[in-house]
N, C-alpha and C positions, 0 to 999 in steps of 0.2 A: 335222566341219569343214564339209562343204554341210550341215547342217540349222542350222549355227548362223548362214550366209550366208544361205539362205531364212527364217531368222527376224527379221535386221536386217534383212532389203527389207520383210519381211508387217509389221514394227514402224512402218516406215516409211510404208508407205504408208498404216495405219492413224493413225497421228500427222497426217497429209497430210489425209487423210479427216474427222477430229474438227475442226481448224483450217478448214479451206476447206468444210466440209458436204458432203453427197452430193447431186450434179448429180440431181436428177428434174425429168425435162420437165411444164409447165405451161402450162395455156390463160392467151393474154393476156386480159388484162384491154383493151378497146375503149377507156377514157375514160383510161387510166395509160401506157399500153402497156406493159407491166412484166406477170412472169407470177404470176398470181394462184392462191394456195391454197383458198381460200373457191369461187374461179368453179372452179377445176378439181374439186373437192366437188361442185359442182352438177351439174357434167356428169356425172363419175362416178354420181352418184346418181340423172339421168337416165335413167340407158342401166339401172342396174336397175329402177327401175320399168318401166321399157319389156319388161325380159326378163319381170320378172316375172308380168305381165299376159300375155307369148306363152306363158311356162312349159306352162299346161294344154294350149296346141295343140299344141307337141313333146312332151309330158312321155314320151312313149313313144321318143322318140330319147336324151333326156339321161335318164330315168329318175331325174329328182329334182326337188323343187319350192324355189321361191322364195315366203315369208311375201310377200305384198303388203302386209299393215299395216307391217309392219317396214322392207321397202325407201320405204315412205311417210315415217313418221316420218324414215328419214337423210335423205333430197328435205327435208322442210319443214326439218328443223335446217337441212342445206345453206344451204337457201338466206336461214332469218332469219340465217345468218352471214353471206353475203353483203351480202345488203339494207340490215343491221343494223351494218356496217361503221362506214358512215359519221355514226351517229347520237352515236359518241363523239367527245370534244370533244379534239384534240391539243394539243401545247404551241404548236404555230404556231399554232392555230386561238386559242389565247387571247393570245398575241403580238400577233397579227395586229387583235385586236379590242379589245386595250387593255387588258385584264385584271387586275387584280393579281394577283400569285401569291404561292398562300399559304404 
């Protein structure tokens, strides 16, 4: 009887969760104010290349290393997502310019 009550809440709130998405915090975006997955990549990808480059000077505390080509390659993806956002063209954007759609 209680496993089949705590399986309609877990049903639920997974139902809840699929419909409404899962809340993850996000760096605003400066120019939207709205929070940005591309810019929070960036940062994310930031702060490893950052470790990764201190890695050799702790590596005796943490006892493991970070690839630095590797944390490089996610940074430059990161950020031609970012950058590279705005070079496609939306429906407003063709709206907005007269466009015919095809």
């Amino acid at each position: 009887m209680m496993l089949l009550k705590y399986l309609s809440i877990l049903s639920e709130k997974l139902e809840s969760l699929n419909v409404n998405g899962v809340p993850v915090p996000m760096i605003k975006d400066p120019k939207t104010n709205k929070g940005s997955v591309s810019l929070t990549l960036v940062f994310i990808s930031s702060i490893t290349v950052i470790l990764s480059i201190m890695a050799p000077m702790i590596e005796s505390k943490t006892g493991g290393q970070i690839n630095v080509s590797q944390s490089m390659e996610f940074f430059w993806t990161s950020c031609a997502l970012y950058f590279g956002r705005k070079l496609s063209v939306s429906q407003e954007d063709k709206k907005m310019s007269g466009a015919k759609e095809e």
